[in-house]
C-alpha angles and dihedrals in degrees: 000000000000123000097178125045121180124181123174091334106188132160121188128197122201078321103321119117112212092169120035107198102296123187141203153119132238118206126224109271096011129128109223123191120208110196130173129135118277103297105021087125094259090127090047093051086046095052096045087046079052085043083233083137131002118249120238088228154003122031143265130198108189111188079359091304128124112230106224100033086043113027092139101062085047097071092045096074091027137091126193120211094188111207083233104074098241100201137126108243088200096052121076123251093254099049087047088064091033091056092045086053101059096052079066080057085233108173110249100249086048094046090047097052093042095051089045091047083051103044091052092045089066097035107251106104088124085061097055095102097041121100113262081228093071086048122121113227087258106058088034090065092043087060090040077055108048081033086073088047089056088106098040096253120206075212145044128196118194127187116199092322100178097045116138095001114127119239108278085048097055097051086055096049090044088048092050098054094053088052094057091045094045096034104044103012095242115177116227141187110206129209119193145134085213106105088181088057090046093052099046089046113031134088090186138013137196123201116202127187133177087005094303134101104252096179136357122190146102117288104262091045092052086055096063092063083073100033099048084223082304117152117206121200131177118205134179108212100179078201108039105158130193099256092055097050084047096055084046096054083048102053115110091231101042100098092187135345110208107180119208116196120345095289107036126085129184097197112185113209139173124207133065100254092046102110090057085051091056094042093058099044089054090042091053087053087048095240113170103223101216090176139010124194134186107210099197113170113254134244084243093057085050086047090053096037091052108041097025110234095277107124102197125193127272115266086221138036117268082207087076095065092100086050098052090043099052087047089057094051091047092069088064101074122087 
């Protein structure tokens, strides 16, 4: 069953086109990862799904409803995690999310219990009473998280959540977010210029450049548009001879055998049972394997053979975030 379904989405400025009629689907409970370089029209697609803006053309229908005829009904089953932290530094945690509650029109006994359930589920019900302004960014973005879940969506959105945060941070906002998704089947939509984040969290991930869907896959299968369905490993054979190096080289599913050193070999296959085929033939020349190691491309070579490494400027200002987002809230309120 599909949460998400996107059809031609487009959306034109004064003549410019940031996003060229994508298309593509998110399943119920998956994590899907939207990359592209600063102004490849990822922040524009997240804010018409969030019916922050229509789009010119094409059509949306986020939890089965259209975005524009029923944009309502849309932020009802969806959470924005904006990429801007929208709290009050002067307010507690727990009146920040008490505040954010209430334009839900959540009744006060169900809004309490709800804050205090949050606010245990990421660990900082001691701080519920500390002002957000004495915060770390860490802890800052785990209550901006659990801020968007206020409602129970069916949906999050989060836009570069881990921006900015230092190390330790990052791994507990990462965590977190797989929590949420595991735990309570959240569907999400994830922004990042992280590849190794993409690649921990998504199911699926779409990369869009110059406004237009350039690939759209799972992980491994995104790989293999750099690799050819070519396999690189590295071994490290102390006692490499050169019979064993020659039946290598002769075998149908080797591609190219480079060796570095004396004892190193990169050895490029293709075929599933290739690497069974390599070990015996090292094993019948008695070769002693000290290290093995598989060389997959990376997320982050698809990124860059994809998109080019041009990193081109935003269309619109990040500093809009909190206005976007303020304008999202506000159509809550009845």
């Amino acid at each position: 069953m599909n949460e998400i379904e996107v059809r031609n989405l487009t959306k034109k400025f004064n003549g410019f086109t940031a996003v060229d009629h994508i298309s593509f689907d998110v399943k119920k409970g998956a994590i899907f990862g939207l990359l592209g370089p600063n102004g490849a029209g990822k922040s524009t697609t997240m804010r018409m799904l969030c019916t922050l803006t229509k789009p010119t053309e094409g059509s949306a229908k986020v939890a089965g409803y259209d975005i524009v005829s029923e944009d309502a009904k849309v932020r009802d089953h969806i959470g924005l995690v904006a990429e801007k932290l929208i709290m009050y530094n002067e307010l507690t945690a727990w009146e920040n999310l008490k505040l954010y509650g209430k334009l839900y029109n959540l009744p006060d006994d169900k809004l309490e219990k709800r804050v205090d359930k949050l606010l245990k589920y990421v660990r900082m019900e001691k701080w519920k009473n500390a002002r957000v302004g004495t915060f770390s960014t860490g802890m800052k973005q785990k209550i901006n998280v659990i801020r968007a879940m206020i409602h129970e969506p069916e949906i999050l959105f989060l836009d570069e959540p881990t921006l900015g945060l230092d190390p330790q941070s990052t791994v507990e906002i990462r965590e977190l977010i797989r929590r949420i998704n595991l735990e309570l089947g959240t569907t999400m939509i994830l922004t990042t210029h992280i590849m190794v984040e993409a690649d921990m969290l998504c199911n699926r991930i779409g990369i869009i450049d110059k406004g237009r869907i350039v690939a759209l896959d799972t992980s491994p299968n995104l790989k293999k548009l750099v690799s050819g369905g070519v396999q690189t490993m590295e071994f490290e054979i102390p006692n490499l001879s050169s019979e064993m190096l020659s039946e290598i080289k002769g075998m149908s599913s080797v591609v190219s055998v480079v060796q570095e050193k004396d004892t190193h070999l990169k050895v490029r296959t293709r075929g599933e049972n290739t690497f069974d085929a390599l070990l015996e033939v090292i094993r019948k020349h008695g070769g002693k394997i000290r290290t093995v190691r598989n060389l997959e491309p990376t997320l982050e070579d698809v990124f860059i053979h994809l998109t080019g490494r041009e990193m081109r400027e935003e269309t619109a200002s990040k500093n809009s975030a909190g206005r976007r987002h303020r304008r999202f809230m506000s159509g809550r309120v009845r």
